[in-house]
C-alpha positions as CSV (number, residue, x, y, z in Angstrom):
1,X,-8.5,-19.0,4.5
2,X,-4.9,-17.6,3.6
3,X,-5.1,-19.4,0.5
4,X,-7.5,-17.3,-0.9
5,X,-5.5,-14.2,-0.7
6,X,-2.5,-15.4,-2.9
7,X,-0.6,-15.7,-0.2
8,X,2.8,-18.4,-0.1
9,X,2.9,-20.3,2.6
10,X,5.7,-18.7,4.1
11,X,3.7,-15.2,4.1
12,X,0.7,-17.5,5.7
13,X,2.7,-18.9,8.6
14,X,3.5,-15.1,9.4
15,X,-0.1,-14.1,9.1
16,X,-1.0,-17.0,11.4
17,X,1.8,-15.9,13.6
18,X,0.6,-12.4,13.9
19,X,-3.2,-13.6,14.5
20,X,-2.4,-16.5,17.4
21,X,0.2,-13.7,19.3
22,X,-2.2,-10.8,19.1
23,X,-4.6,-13.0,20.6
24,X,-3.1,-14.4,22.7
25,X,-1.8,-11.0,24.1
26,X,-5.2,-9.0,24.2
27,X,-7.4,-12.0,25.3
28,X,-11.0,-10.4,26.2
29,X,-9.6,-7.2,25.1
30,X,-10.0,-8.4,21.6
31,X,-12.6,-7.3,19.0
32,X,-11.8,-8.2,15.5
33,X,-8.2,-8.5,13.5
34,X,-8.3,-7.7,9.8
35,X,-5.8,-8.2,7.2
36,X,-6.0,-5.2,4.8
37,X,-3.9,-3.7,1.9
38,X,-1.8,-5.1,-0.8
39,X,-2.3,-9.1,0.9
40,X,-5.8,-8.6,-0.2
41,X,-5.9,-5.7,-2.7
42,X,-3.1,-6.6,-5.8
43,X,-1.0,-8.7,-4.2
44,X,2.1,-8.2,-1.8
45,X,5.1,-7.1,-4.2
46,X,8.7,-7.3,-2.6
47,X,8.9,-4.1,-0.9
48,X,5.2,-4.9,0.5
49,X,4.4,-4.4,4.4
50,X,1.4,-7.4,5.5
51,X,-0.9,-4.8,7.0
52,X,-3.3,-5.6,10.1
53,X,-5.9,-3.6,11.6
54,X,-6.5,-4.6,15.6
55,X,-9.6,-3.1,17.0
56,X,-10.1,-3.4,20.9
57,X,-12.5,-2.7,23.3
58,X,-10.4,-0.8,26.2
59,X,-7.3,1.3,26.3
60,X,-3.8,-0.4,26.6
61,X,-1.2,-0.4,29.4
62,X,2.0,0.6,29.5
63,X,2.9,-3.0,30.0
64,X,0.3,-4.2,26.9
65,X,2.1,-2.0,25.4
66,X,5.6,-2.8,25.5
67,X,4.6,-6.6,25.6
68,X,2.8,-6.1,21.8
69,X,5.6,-4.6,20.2
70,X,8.5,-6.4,21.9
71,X,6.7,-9.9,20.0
72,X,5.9,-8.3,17.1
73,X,9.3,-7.3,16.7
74,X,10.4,-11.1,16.9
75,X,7.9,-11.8,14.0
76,X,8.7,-8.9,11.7
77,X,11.5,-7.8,9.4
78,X,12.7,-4.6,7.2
79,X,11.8,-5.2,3.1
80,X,14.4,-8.0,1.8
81,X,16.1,-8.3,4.8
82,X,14.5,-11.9,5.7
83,X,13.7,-15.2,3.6
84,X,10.8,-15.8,6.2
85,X,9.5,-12.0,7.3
86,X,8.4,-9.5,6.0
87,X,7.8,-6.1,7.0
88,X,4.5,-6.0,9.8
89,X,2.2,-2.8,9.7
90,X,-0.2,-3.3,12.9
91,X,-2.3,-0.3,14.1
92,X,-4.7,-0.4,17.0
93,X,-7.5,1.3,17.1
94,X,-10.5,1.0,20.5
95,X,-13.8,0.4,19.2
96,X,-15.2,3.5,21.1
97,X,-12.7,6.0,19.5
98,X,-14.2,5.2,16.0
99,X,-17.4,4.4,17.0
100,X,-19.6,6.4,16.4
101,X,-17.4,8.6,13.9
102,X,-15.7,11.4,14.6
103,X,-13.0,13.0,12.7
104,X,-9.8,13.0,12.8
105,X,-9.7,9.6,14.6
106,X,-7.7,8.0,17.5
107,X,-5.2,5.5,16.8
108,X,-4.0,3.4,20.2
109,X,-1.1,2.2,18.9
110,X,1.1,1.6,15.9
111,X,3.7,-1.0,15.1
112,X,6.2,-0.7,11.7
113,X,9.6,-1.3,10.6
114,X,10.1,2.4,10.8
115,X,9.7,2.4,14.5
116,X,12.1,0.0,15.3
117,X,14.8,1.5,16.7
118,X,13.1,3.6,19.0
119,X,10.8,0.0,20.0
120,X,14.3,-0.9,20.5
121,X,14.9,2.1,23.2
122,X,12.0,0.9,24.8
123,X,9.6,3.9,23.3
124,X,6.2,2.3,22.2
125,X,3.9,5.6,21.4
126,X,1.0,7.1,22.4
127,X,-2.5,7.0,21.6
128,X,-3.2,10.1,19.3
129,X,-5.2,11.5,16.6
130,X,-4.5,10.3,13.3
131,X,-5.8,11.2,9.7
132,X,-4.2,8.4,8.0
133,X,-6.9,6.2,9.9
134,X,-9.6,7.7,8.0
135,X,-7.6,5.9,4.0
136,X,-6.9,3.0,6.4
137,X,-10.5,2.0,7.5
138,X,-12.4,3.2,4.2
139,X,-9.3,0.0,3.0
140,X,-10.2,-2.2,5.6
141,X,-14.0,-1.8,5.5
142,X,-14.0,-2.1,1.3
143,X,-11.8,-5.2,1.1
144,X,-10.5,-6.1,4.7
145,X,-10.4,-9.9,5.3
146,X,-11.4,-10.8,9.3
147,X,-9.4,-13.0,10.8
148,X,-11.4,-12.7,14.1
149,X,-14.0,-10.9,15.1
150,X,-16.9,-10.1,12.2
151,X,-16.7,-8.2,8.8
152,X,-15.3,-4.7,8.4
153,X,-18.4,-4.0,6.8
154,X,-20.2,-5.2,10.2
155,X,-17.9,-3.6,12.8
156,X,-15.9,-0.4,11.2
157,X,-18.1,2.5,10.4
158,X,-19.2,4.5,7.3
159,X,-16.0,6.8,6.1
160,X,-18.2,10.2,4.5
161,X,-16.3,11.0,1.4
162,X,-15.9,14.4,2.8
163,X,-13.5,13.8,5.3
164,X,-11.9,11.4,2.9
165,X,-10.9,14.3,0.4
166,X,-9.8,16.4,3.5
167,X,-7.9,13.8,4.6
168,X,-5.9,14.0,0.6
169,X,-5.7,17.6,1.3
170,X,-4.0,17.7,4.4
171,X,-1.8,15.0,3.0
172,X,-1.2,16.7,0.3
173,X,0.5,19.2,2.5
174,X,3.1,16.9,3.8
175,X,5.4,17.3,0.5
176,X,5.8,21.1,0.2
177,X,10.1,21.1,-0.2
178,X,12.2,19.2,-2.1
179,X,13.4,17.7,1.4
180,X,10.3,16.5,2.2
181,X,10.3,13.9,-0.5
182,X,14.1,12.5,-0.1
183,X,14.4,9.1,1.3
184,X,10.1,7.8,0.7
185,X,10.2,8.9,-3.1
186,X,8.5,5.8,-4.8
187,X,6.0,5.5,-2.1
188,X,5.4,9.2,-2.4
189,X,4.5,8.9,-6.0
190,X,2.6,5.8,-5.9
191,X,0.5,7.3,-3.0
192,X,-0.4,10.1,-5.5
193,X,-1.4,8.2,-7.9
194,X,-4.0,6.2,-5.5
195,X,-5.2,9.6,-4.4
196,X,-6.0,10.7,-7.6
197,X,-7.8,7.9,-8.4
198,X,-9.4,8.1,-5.2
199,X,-10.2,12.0,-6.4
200,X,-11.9,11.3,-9.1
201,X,-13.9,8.0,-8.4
202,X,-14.5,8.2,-4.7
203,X,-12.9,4.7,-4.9
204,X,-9.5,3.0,-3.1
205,X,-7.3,1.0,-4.8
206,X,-4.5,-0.9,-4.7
207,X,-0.9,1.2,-5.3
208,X,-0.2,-0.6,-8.7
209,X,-3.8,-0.6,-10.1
210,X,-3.6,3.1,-9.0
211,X,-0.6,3.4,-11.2
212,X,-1.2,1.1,-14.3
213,X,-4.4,3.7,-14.2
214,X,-2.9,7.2,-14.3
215,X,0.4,6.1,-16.8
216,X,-1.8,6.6,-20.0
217,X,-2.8,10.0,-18.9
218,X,0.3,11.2,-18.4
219,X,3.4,12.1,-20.6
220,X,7.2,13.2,-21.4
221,X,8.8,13.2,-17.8
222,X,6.0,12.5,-15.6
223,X,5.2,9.2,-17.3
224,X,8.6,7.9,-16.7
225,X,9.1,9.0,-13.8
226,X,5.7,7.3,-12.2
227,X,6.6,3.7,-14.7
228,X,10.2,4.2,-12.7
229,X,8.7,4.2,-9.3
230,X,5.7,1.2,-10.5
231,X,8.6,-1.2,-12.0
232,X,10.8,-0.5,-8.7
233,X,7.6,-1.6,-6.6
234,X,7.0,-4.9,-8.5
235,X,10.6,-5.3,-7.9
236,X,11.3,-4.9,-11.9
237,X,14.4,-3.0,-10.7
238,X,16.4,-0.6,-8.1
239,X,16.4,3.2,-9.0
240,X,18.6,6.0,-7.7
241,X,16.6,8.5,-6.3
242,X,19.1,10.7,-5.5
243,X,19.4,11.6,-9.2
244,X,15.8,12.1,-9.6
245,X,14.9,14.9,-6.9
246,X,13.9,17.8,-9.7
247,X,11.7,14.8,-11.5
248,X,10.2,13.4,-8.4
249,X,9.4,17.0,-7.8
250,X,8.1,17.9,-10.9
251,X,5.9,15.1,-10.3
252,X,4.6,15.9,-7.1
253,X,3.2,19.5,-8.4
254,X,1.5,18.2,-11.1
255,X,-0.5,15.7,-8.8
256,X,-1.1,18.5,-6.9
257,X,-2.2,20.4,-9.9
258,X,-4.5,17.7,-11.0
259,X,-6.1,17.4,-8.0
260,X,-7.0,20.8,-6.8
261,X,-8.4,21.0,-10.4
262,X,-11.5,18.5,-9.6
């Protein structure tokens, strides 16, 4: 099955990894585990998390809990930091809490590199409401590959493109001070750039096709700034943000801009 994805065989040993200890850990818990993002959208570039959506029937114990991330952990690494891991996104969702729809939606739980150090300290979240789920399962549901369980389009429900759009907006909102874009700049504007494609055609796509597609209609300053931020992402080379806060910014209000205009 990996095969298909483009996947090395490194990158499949993971995947199978990931898939044999999550099922092993949840057992009859278990629903459906689905492989989602750039693994299956345009390929995983070297900064790329593997993304896995986990749905589940019933809620998780503390002890599930601790147990999940304390493998995952073992199994997953920080970008370019390992010749035989790379960065895990896992989010768990219960089958009930999305089921039928309501928005926002609940997330159970949610394992990244980003969370390490306080998975380290022994804190492992909390089920909580989560806009993000609502771009994560219109990703799974268009192009999500099962790796238990049946098809996204089978299981996950129908995203109304309403609460898509809200869900831009309040994102949107995030990045309102220069200090709110230090430190995540090149994911910042590459997650524009999918929005507003996203905007226009009601459409996700992958976080390169999503760039190669607004470049041409952009210019001067902006342009660069965004071909900066793609090359950097297919590992074409390392750029300083710290030297590119007014550009980044710049960047960020014309998005803006753009998309309040539709």
């Amino acid at each position: 099955m990996y095969s298909i994805l483009n996947l090395n065989e490194i990158e499949q040993q993971q995947v199978q990894k990931v898939q044999t200890f999550i099922s092993q850990c949840l057992l009859d818990n278990l629903l459906a585990v689905y492989l989602y993002g750039s693994a299956v959208e345009d390929g995983l570039q070297p900064y790329s998390d593997i993304d896995f959506l986990v749905v589940i029937k019933q809620p998780l114990s503390f002890n599930d809990r601790a147990f999940l991330m304390k493998g995952l952990l073992e199994i997953s690494a920080y970008p370019l930091s390992s010749k035989i891991y790379r960065a895990l996104e896992v989010t768990i969702v219960i089958y009930s809490e999305i089921i039928p729809w309501n928005f926002p939606p609940k997330r159970e739980l949610q394992f990244g590199e980003w969370l390490r150090d306080e998975m380290i300290a022994g804190q492992y979240g909390k089920s909580e409401y989560d806009i993000d789920l609502v771009i994560l399962l219109s990703k799974v549901r268009n192009k999500g590959v099962a790796l238990i369980g049946e098809s996204a389009q089978n299981l996950l429900p129908i995203i109304p493109i309403e609460d898509l759009f809200r869900t831009f907006e309040e994102t949107l909102q995030i990045w309102q001070e220069p200090k709110d874009l230090i430190g995540d700049e090149r994911n910042i504007i590459l997650t524009l750039a999918r929005i507003l494609f996203s905007r226009e055609s009601g459409q996700i796509i992958g976080k390169s096709q999503a760039a190669q597609w607004l470049l041409p209609q952009l210019s001067g300053t902006n342009a660069e700034i965004l071909q900066l931020a793609h090359n950097e992402y297919l590992g074409l080379g390392i750029v300083d943000w710290s030297n590119k806060l007014a550009e980044v910014e710049e960047f960020v209000k014309l998005a803006k801009r753009i998309f309040n205009s539709y």
